[in-house]
Backbone as a chain_set.jsonl record, in Angstrom:
{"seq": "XXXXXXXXXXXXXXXXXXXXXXXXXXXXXXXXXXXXXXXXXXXXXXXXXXXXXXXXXXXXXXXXXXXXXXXXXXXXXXXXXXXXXXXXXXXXXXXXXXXXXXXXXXXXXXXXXXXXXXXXXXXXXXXXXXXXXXXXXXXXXXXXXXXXXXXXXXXXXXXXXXXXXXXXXXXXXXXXXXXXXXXXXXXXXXXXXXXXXXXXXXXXXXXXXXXXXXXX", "coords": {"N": [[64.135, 168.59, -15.851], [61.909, 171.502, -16.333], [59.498, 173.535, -14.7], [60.19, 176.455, -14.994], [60.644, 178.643, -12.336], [60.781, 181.301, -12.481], [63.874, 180.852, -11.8], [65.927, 180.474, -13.999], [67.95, 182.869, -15.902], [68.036, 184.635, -19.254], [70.4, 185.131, -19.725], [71.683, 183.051, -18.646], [70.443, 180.661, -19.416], [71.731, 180.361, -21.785], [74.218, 180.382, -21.327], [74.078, 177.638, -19.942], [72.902, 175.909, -22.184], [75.412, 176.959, -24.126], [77.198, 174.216, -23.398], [76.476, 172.229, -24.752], [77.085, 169.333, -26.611], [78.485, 169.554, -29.507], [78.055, 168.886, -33.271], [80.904, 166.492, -34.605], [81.622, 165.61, -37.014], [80.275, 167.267, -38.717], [78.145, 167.511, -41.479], [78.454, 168.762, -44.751], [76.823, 168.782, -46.782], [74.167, 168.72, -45.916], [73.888, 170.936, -44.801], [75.354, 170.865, -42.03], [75.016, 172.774, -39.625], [76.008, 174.206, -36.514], [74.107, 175.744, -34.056], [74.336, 178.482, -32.617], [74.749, 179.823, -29.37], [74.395, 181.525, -27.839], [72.068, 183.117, -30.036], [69.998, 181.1, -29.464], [69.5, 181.11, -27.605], [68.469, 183.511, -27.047], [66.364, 183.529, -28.453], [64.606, 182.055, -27.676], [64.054, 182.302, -25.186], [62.758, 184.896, -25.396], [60.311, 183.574, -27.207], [59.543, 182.231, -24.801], [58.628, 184.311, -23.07], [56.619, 185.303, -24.3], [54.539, 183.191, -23.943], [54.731, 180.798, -25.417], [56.67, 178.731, -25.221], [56.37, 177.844, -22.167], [54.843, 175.075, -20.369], [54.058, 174.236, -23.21], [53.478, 172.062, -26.192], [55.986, 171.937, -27.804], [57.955, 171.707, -31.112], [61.054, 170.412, -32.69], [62.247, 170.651, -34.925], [64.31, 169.107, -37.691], [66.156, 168.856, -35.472], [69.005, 168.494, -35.251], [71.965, 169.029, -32.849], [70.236, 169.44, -30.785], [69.965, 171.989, -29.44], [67.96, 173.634, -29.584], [65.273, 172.254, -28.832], [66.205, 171.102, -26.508], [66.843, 173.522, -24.957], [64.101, 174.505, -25.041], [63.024, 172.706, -23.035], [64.179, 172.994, -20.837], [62.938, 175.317, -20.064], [60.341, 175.046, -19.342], [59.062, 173.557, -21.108], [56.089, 171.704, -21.753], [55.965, 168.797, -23.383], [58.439, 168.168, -26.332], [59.298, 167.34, -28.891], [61.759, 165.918, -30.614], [63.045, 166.302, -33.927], [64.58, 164.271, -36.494], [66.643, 163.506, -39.291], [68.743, 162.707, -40.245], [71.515, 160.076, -39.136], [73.59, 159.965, -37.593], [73.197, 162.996, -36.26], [70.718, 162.399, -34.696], [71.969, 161.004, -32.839], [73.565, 162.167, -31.215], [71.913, 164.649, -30.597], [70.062, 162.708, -28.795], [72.013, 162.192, -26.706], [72.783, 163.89, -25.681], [70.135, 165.519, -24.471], [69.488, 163.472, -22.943], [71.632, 163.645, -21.506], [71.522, 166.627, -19.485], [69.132, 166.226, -18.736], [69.501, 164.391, -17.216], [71.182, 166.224, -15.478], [69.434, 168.826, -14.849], [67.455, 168.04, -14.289], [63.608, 167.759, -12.88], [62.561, 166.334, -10.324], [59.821, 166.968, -9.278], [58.655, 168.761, -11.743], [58.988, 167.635, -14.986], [60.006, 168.163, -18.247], [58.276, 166.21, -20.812], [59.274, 164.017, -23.643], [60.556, 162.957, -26.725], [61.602, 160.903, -29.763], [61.774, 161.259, -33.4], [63.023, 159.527, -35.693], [63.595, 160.307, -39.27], [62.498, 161.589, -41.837], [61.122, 165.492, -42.363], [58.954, 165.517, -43.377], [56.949, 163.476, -43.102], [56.625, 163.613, -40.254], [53.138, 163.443, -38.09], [52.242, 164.543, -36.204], [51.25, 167.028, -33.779], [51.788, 170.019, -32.773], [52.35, 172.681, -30.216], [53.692, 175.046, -30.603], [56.66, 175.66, -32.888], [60.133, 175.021, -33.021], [63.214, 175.754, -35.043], [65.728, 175.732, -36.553], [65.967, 175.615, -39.561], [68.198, 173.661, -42.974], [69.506, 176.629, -44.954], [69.54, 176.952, -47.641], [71.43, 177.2, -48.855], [72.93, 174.653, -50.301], [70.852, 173.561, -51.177], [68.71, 174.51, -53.348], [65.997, 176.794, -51.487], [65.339, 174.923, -49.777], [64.56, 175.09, -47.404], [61.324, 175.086, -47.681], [60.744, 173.239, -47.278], [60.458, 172.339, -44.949], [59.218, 174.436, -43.444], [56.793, 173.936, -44.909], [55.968, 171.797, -43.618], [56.379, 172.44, -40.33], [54.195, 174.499, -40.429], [52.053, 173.192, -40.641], [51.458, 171.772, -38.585], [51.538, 173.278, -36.084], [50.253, 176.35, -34.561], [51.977, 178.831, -34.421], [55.123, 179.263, -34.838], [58.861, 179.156, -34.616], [61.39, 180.417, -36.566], [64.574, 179.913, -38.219], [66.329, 181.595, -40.445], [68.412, 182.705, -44.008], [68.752, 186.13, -44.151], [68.263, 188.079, -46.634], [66.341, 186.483, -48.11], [64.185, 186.995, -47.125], [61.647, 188.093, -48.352], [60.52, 185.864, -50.077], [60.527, 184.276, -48.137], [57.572, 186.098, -46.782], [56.164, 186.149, -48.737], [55.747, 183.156, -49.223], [54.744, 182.713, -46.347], [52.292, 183.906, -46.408], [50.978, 182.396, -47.887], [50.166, 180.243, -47.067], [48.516, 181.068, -45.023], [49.87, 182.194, -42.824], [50.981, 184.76, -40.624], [53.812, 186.971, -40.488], [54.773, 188.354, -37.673], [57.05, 189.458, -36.165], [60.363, 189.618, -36.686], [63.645, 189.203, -35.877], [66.884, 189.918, -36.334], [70.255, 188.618, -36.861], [73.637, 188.61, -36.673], [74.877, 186.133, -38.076], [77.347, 183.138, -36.461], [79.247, 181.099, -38.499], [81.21, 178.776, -37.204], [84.346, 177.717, -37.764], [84.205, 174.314, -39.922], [84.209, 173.024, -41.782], [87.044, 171.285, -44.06], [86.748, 173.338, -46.51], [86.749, 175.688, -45.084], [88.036, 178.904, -44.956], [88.739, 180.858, -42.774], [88.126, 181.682, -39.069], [85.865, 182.04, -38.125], [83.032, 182.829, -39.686], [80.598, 185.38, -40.66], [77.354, 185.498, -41.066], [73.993, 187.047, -42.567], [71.146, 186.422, -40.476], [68.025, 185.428, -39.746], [65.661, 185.43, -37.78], [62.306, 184.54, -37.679], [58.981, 184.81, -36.239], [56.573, 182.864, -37.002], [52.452, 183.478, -37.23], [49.581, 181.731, -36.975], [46.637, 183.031, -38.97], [44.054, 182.614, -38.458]], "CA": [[63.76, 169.831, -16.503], [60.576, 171.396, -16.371], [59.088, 174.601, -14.505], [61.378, 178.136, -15.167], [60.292, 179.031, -11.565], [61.801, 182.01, -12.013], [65.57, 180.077, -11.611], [66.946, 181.021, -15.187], [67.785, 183.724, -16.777], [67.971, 184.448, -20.335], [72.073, 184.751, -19.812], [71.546, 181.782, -17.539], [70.087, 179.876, -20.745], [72.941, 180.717, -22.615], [75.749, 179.212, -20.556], [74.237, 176.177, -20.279], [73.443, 176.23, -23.7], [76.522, 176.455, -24.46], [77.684, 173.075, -22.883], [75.774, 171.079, -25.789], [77.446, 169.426, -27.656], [78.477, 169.903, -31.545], [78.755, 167.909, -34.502], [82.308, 165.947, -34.443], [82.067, 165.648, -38.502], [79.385, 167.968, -39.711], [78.207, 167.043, -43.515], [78.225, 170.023, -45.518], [75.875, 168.261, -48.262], [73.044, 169.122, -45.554], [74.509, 172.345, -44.194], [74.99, 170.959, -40.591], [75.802, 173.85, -39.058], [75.733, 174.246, -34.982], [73.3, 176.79, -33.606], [75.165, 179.363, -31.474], [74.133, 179.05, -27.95], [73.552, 183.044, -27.616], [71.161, 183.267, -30.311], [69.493, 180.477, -29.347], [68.807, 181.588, -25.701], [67.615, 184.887, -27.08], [64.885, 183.317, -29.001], [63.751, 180.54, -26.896], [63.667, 183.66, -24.315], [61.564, 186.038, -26.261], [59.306, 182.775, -27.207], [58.99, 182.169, -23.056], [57.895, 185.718, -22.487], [55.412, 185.326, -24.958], [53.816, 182.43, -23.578], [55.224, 179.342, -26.62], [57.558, 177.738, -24.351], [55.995, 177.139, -20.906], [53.433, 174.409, -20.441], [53.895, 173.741, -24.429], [54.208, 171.153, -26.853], [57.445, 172.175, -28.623], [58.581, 170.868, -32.085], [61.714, 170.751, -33.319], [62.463, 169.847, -37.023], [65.606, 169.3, -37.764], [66.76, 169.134, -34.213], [70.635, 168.362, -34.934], [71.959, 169.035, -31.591], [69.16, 169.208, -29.74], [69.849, 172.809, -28.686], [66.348, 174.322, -29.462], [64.471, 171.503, -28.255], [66.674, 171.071, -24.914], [66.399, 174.927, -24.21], [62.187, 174.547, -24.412], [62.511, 172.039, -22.198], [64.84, 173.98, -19.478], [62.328, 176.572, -20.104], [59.225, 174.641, -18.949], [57.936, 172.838, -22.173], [55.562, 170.25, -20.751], [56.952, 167.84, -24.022], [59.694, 168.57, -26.755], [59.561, 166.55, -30.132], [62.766, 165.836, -31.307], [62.718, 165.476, -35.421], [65.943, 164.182, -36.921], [67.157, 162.726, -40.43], [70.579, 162.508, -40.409], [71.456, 159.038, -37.825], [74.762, 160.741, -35.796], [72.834, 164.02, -35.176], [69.799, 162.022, -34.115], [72.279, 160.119, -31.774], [74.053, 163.075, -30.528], [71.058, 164.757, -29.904], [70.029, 161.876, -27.81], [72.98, 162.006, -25.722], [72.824, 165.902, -24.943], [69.049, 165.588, -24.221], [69.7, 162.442, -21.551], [73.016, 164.31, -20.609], [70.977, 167.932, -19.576], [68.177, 166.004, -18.219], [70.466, 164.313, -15.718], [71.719, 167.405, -14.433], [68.874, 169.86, -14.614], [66.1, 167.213, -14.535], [63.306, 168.05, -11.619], [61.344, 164.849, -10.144], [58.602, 167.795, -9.57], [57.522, 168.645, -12.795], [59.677, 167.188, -15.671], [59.188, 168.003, -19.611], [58.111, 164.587, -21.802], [60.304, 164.233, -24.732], [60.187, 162.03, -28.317], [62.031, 161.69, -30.68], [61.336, 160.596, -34.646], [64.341, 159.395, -36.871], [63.017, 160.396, -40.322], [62.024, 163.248, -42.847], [60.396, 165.864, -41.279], [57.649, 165.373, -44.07], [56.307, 162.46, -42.557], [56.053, 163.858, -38.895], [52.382, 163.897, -38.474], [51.928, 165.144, -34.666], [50.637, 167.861, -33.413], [51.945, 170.795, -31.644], [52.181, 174.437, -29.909], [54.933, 175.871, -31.577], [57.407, 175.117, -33.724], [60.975, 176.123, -32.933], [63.095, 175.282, -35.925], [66.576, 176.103, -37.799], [65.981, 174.142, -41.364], [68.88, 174.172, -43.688], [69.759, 177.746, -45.076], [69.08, 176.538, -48.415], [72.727, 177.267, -49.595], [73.156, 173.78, -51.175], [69.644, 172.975, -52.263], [67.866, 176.223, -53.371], [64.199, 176.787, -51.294], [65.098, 173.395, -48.956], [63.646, 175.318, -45.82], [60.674, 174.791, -48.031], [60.155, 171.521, -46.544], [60.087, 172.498, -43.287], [58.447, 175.717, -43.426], [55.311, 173.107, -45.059], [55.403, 171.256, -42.283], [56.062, 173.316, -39.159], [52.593, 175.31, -40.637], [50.68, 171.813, -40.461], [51.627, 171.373, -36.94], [51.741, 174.078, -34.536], [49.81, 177.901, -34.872], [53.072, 178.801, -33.998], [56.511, 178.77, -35.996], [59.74, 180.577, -35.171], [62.125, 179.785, -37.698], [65.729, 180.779, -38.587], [66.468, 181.934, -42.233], [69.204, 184.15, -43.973], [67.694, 187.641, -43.837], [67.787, 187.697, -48.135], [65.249, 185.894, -48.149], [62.511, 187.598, -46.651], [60.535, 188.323, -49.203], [60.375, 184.78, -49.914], [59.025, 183.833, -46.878], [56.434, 186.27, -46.075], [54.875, 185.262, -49.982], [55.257, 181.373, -48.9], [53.754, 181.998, -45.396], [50.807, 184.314, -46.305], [49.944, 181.469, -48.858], [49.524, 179.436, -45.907], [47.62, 181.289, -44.001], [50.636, 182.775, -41.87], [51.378, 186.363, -40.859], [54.869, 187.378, -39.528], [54.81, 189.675, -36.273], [58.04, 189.207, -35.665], [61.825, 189.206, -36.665], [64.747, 189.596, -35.029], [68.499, 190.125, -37.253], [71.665, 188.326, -36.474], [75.255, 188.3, -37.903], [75.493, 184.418, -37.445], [78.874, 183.369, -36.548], [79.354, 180.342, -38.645], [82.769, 178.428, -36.989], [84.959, 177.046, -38.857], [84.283, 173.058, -39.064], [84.768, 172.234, -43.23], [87.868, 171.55, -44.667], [86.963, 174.227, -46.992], [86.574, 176.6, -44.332], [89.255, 179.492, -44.855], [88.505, 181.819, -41.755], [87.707, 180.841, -38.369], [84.429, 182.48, -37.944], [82.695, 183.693, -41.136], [79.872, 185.411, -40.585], [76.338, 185.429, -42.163], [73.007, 187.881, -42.08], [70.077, 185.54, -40.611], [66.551, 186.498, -39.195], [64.265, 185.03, -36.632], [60.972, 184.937, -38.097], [57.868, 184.524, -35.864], [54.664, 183.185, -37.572], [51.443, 183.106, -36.774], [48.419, 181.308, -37.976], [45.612, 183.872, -38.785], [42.514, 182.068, -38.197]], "C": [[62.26, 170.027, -16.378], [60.148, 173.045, -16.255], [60.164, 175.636, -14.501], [60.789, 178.602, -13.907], [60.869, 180.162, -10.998], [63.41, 182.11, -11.69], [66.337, 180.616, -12.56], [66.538, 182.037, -16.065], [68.169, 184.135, -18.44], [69.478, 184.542, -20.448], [72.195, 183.571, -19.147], [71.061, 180.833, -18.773], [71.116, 179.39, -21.508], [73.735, 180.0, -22.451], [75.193, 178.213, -20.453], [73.629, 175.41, -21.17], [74.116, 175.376, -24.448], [77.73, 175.408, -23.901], [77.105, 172.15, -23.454], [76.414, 171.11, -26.639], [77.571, 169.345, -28.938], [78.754, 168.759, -31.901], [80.512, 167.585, -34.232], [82.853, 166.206, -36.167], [80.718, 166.193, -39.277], [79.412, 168.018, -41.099], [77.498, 168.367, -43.805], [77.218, 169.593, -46.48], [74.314, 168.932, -47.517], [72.943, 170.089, -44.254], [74.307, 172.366, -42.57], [75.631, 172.067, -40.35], [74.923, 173.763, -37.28], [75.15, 175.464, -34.393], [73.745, 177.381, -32.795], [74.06, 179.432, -30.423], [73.263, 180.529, -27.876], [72.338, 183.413, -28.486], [69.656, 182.498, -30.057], [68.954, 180.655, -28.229], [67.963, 182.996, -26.038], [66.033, 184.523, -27.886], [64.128, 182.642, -28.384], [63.43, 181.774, -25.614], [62.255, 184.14, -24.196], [61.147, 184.695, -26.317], [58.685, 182.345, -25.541], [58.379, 183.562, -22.935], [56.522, 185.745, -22.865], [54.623, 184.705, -24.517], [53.731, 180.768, -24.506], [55.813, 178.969, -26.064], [56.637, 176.838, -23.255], [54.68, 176.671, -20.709], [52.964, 173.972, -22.028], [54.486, 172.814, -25.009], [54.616, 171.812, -27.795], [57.852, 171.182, -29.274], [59.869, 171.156, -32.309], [62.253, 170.205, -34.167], [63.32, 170.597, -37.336], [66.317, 169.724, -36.623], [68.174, 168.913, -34.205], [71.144, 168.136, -33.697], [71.032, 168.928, -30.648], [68.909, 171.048, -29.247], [68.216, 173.427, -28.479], [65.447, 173.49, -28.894], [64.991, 171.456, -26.827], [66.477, 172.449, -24.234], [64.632, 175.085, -23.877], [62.273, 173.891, -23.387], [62.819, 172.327, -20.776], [63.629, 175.315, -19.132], [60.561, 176.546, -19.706], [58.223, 173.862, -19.875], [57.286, 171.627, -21.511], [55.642, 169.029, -22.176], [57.474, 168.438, -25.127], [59.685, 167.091, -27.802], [61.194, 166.843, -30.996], [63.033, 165.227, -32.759], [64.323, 165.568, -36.166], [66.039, 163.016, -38.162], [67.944, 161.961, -40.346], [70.935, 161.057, -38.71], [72.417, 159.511, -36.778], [74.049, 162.066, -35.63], [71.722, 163.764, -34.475], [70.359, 161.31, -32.941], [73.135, 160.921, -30.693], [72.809, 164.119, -29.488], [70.407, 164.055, -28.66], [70.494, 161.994, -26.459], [72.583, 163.508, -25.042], [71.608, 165.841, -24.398], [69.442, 164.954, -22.737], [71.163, 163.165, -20.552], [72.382, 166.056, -19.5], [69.566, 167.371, -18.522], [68.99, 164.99, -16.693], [70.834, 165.135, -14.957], [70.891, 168.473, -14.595], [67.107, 169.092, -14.639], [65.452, 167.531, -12.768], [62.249, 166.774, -11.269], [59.809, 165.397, -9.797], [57.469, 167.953, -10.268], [58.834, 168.106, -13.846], [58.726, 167.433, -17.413], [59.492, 166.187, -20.147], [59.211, 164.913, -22.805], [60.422, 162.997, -25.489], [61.047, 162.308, -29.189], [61.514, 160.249, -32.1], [62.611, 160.852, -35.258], [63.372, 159.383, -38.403], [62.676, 161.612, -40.67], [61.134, 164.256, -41.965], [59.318, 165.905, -42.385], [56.462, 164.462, -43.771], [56.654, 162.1, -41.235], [54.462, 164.044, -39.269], [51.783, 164.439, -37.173], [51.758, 166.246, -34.427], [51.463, 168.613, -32.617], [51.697, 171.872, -31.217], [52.825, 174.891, -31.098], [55.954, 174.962, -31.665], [58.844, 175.516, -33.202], [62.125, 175.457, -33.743], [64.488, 176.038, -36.7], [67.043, 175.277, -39.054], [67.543, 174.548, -41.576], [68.803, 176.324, -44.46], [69.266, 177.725, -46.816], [70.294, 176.771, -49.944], [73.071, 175.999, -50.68], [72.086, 173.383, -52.357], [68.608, 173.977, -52.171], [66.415, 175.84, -52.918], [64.225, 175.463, -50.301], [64.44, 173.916, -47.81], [62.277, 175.393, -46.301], [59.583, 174.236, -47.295], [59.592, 171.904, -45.452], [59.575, 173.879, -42.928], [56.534, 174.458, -43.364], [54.785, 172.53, -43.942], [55.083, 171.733, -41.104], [54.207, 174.079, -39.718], [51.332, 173.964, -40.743], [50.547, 171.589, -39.198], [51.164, 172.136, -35.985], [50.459, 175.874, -35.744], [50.817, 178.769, -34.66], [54.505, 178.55, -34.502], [57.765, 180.053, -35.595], [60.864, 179.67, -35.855], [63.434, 180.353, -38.107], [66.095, 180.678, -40.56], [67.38, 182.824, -42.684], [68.155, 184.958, -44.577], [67.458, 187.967, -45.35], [66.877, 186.99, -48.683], [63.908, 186.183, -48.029], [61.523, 187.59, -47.515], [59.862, 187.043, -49.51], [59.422, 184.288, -49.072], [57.88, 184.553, -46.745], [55.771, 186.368, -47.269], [54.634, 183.807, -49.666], [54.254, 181.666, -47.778], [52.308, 182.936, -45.324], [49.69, 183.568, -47.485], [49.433, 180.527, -47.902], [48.695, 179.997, -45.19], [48.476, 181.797, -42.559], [50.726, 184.004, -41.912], [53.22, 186.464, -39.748], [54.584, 188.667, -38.529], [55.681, 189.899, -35.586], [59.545, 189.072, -35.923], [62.87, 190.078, -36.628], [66.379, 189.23, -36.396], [69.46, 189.644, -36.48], [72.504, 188.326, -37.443], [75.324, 186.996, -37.056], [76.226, 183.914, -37.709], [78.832, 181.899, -37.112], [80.809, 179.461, -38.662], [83.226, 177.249, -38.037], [84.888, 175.392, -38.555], [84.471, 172.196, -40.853], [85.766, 172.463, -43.337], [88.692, 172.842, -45.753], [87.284, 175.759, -47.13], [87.96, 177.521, -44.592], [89.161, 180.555, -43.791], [87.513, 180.895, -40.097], [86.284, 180.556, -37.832], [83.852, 183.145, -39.235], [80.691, 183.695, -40.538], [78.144, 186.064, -41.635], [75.116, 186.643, -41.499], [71.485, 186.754, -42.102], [69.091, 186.039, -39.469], [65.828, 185.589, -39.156], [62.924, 185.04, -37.064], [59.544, 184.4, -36.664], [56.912, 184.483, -36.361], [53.767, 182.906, -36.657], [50.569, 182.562, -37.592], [47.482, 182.66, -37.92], [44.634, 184.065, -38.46], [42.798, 181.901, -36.283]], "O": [[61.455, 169.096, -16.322], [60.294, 173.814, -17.205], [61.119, 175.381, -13.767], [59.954, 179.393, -14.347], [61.3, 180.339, -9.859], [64.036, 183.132, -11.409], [67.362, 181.216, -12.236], [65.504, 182.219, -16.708], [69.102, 183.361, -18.652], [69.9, 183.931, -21.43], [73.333, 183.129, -19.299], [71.943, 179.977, -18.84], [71.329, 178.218, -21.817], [74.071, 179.062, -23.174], [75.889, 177.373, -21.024], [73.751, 174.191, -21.043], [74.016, 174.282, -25.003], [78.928, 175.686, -23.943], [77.074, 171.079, -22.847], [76.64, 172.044, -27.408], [76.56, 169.003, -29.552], [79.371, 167.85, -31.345], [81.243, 168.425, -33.706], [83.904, 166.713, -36.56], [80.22, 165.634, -40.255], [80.334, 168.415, -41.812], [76.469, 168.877, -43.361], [76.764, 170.584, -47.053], [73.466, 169.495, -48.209], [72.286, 170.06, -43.213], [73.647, 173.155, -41.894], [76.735, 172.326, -40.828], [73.781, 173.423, -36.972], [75.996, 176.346, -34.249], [73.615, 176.751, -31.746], [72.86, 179.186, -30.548], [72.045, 180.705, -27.858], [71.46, 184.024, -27.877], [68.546, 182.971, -30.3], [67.813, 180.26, -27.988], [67.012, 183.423, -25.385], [64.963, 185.128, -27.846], [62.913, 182.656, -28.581], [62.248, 181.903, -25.297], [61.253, 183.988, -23.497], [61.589, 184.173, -25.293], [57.49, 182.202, -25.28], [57.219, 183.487, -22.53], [55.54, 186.051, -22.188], [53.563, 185.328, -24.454], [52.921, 179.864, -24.3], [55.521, 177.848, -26.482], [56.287, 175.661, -23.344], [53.647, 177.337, -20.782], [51.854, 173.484, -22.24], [55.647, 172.491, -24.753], [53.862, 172.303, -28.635], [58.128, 170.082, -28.796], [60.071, 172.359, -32.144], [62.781, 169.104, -34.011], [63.461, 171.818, -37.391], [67.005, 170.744, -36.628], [68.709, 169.128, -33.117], [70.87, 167.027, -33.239], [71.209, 168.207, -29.666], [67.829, 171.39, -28.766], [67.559, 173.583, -27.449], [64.594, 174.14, -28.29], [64.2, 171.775, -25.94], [66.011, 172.53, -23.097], [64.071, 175.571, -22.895], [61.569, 174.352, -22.488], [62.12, 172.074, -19.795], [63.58, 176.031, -18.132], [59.761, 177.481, -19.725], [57.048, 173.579, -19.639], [57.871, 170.757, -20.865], [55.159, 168.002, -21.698], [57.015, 169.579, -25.171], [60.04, 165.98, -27.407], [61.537, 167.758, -31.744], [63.211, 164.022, -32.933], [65.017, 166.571, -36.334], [65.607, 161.87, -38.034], [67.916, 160.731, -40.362], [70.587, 161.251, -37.545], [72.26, 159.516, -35.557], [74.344, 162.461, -34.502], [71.423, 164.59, -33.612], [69.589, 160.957, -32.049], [73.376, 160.494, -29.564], [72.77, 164.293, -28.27], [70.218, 164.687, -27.621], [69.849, 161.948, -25.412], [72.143, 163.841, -23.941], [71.829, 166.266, -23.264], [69.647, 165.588, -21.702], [71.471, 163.127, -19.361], [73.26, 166.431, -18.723], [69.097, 168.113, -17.659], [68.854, 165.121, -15.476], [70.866, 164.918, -13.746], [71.585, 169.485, -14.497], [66.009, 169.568, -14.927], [66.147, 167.573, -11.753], [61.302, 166.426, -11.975], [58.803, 164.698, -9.92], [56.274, 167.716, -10.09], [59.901, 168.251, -13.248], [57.578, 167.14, -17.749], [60.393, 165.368, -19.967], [59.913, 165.924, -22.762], [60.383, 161.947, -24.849], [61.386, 163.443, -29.526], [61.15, 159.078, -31.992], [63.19, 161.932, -35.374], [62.529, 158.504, -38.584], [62.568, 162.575, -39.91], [60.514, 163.858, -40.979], [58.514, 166.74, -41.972], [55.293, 164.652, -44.108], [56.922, 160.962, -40.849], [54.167, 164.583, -40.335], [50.612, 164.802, -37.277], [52.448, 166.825, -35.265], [51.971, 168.006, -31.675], [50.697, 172.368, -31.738], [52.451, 175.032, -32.263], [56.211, 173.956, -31.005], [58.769, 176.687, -32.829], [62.293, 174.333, -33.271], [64.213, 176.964, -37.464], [68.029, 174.61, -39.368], [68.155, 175.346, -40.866], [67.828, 177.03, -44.204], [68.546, 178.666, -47.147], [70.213, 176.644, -51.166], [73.45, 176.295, -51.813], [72.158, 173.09, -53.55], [67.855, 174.233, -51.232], [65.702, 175.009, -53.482], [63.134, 174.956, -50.038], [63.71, 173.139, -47.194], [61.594, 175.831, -45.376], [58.429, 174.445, -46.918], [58.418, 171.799, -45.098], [59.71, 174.193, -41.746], [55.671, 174.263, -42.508], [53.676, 172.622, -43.416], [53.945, 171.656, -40.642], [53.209, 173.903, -39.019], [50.109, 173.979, -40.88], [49.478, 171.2, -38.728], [50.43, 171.711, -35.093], [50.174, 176.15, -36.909], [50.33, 179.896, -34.756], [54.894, 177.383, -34.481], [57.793, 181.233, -35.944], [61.094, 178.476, -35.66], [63.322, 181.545, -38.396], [66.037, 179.837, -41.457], [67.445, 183.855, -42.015], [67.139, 184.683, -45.216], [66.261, 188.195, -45.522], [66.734, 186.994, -49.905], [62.883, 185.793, -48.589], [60.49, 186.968, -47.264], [58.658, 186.99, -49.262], [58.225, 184.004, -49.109], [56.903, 183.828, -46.558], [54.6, 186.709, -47.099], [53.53, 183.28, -49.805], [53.123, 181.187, -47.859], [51.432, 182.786, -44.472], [48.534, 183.784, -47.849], [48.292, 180.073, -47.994], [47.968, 179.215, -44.577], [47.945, 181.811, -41.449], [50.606, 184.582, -42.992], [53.488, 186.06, -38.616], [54.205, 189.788, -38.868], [55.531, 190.44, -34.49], [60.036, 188.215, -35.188], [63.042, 191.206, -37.09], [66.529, 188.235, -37.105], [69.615, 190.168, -35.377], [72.343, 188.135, -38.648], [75.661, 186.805, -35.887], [76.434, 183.775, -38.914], [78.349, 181.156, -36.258], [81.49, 179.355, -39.682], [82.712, 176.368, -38.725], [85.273, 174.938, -37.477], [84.797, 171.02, -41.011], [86.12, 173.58, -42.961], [89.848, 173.223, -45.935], [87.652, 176.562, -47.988], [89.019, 176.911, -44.445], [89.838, 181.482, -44.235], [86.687, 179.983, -40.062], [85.727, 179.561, -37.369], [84.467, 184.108, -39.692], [79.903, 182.803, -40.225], [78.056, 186.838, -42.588], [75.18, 187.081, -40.35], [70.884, 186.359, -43.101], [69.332, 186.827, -38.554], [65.349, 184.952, -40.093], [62.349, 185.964, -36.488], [59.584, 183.193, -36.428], [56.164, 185.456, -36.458], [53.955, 182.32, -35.591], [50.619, 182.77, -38.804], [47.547, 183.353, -36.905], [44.111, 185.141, -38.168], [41.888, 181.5, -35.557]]}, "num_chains": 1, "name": "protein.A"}
């Protein structure tokens, strides 16, 4: 993986994407949920156009799958921090990373790639941008908190997924930081059915893309 030399396109993202794989037994206590491939290509996209992908160091906190971190790196990130709690999505991740980099890996230019088992409170590394779907904050009210704090220690740079009820929320947390939003995008995000409790196969939610910036 490495340079976007022009090769993929933002439907070209997508599909292979969507060949990463999911949680087997996703724990609802810390709302794994699996990042749909299409939204995920549309942001990591739009962040390449901009100029946050290619030739950048890319965080991702709370990498679960890996998808957001493995798409920077298809997309030219020159390295790709992988930040993971939870020990099977830090080991799944793993696999999909080394699985993706086998088959789209270039001996050319190649992105670096790290990963940290542990809180994302006590990451203390440095990056470009952030790219980043915390918890939703359904179980533990304000938990994208955490990782809002951090991503804004790291990078000048933060896009972040959140349900769209929220807003207000965020853009009082991130203009206490010293963030401005310039940026968000609306999805109905299809959340598939993978709890027991689940009564529908797709139930879907209203969640929004935020792009910060630092101001300074």
């Amino acid at each position: 993986m490495g340079k976007n030399k022009g090769k993929l396109s933002r439907s070209g993202l997508a599909i292979r994407l969507s060949a990463i794989k999911g949680f087997e037994s996703p724990k609802v206590s810390i709302e794994q949920y699996v990042t749909d491939s299409e939204i995920a290509a549309t942001i990591l996209w739009d962040a390449y156009i901009k100029g946050d992908i290619y030739g950048k160091v890319v965080v991702d906190l709370g990498c679960g799958t890996g998808i957001l971190g493995i798409g920077a790196e298809l997309l030219g990130a020159s390295k790709v921090y992988f930040i993971e709690s939870e020990s099977s999505a830090m080991s799944l991740c793993k696999d999909n990373e080394k699985r993706f980099k086998e088959e789209f890996g270039s001996s050319e230019s190649e992105s670096s790639s790290e990963f940290f088992f542990g809180d994302v409170a006590d990451f203390m590394k440095k990056g470009d941008t952030v790219v980043m779907n915390p918890p939703f904050g359904v179980k533990s009210e304000h938990s994208d908190r955490k990782f809002l704090e951090k991503a804004f220690e790291i990078a000048s740079v933060v896009y972040s997924f959140h349900k769209s009820e929220t807003k207000r929320f965020i853009e009082g947390f991130s203009k206490k930081k010293n963030f401005i939003i310039d940026q968000v995008i609306d999805f109905s995000w299809p959340l598939k059915a993978s709890m027991g409790f689940h009564k529908k196969k797709i139930e879907r939610i209203n969640v929004s893309c935020f792009r910060f910036v630092n101001k300074e």
